[in-house]
C-alpha positions as MATLAB code, in Angstrom:
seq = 'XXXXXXXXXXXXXXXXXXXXXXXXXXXXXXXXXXXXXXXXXXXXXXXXXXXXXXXXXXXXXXXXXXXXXXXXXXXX';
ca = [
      47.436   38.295  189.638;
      47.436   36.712  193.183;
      45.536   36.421  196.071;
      42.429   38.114  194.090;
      44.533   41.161  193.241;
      45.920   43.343  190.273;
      49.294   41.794  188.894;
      52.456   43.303  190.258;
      56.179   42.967  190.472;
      58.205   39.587  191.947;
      61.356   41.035  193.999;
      64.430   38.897  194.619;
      67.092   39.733  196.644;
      70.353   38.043  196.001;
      73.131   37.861  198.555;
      76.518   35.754  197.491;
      78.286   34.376  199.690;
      81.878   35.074  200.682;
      84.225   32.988  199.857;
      86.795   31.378  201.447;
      89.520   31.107  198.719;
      88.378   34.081  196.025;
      87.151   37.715  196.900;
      85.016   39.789  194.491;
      85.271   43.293  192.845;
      82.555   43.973  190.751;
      83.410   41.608  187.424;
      87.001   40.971  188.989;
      88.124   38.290  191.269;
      91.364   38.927  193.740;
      92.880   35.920  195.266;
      96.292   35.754  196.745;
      99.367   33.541  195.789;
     101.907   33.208  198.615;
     105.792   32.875  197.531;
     109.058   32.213  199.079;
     111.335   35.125  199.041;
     113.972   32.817  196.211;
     110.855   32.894  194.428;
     110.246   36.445  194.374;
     113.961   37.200  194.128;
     114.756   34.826  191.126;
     111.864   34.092  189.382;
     109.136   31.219  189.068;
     106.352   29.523  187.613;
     103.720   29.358  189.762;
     100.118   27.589  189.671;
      97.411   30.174  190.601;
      93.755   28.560  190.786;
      90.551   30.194  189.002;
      87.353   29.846  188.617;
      87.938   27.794  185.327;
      90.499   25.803  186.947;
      94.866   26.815  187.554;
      96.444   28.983  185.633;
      99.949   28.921  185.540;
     101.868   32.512  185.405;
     104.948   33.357  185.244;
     106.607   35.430  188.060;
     109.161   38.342  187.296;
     112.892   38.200  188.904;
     111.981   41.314  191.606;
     108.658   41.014  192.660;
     107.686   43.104  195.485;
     105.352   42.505  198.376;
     102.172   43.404  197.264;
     102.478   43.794  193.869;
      99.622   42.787  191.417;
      99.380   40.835  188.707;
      96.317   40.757  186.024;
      95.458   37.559  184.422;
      92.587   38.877  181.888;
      89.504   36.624  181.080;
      88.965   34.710  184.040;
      86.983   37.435  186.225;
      83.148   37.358  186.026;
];
């Protein structure tokens, strides 16, 4: 109880931030990795960073402008 009153409920409101790097989906986390068009065309290895640090992922021969790829276990 406070101020001489009956006990009642504590309300937080919680606003995160954006961020500059990583945007957030629900429990997912989007971020975007920027290649050169060999890199696209041929093929790479590339170093994408997390929230638990870089991953590195491997990046078909082919990849299209703005295709998606899932690395599973590092959302929220």
């Amino acid at each position: 109880a406070g101020a001489g009153g009956p006990p009642g409920d504590l309300i937080i409101h919680v606003k995160v931030r954006p961020h500059s790097y990583f945007r957030r989906d629900g429990t997912n986390i989007h971020t975007d990795l920027f290649l050169t068009i060999s890199q696209a065309v041929l093929g790479s290895e590339s170093k994408v960073r997390t929230l638990y640090g870089d991953v590195t992922i491997k990046v078909p021969p082919g990849t299209q402008h703005d295709e998606r790829k899932k690395i599973s276990n590092y959302g929220i």
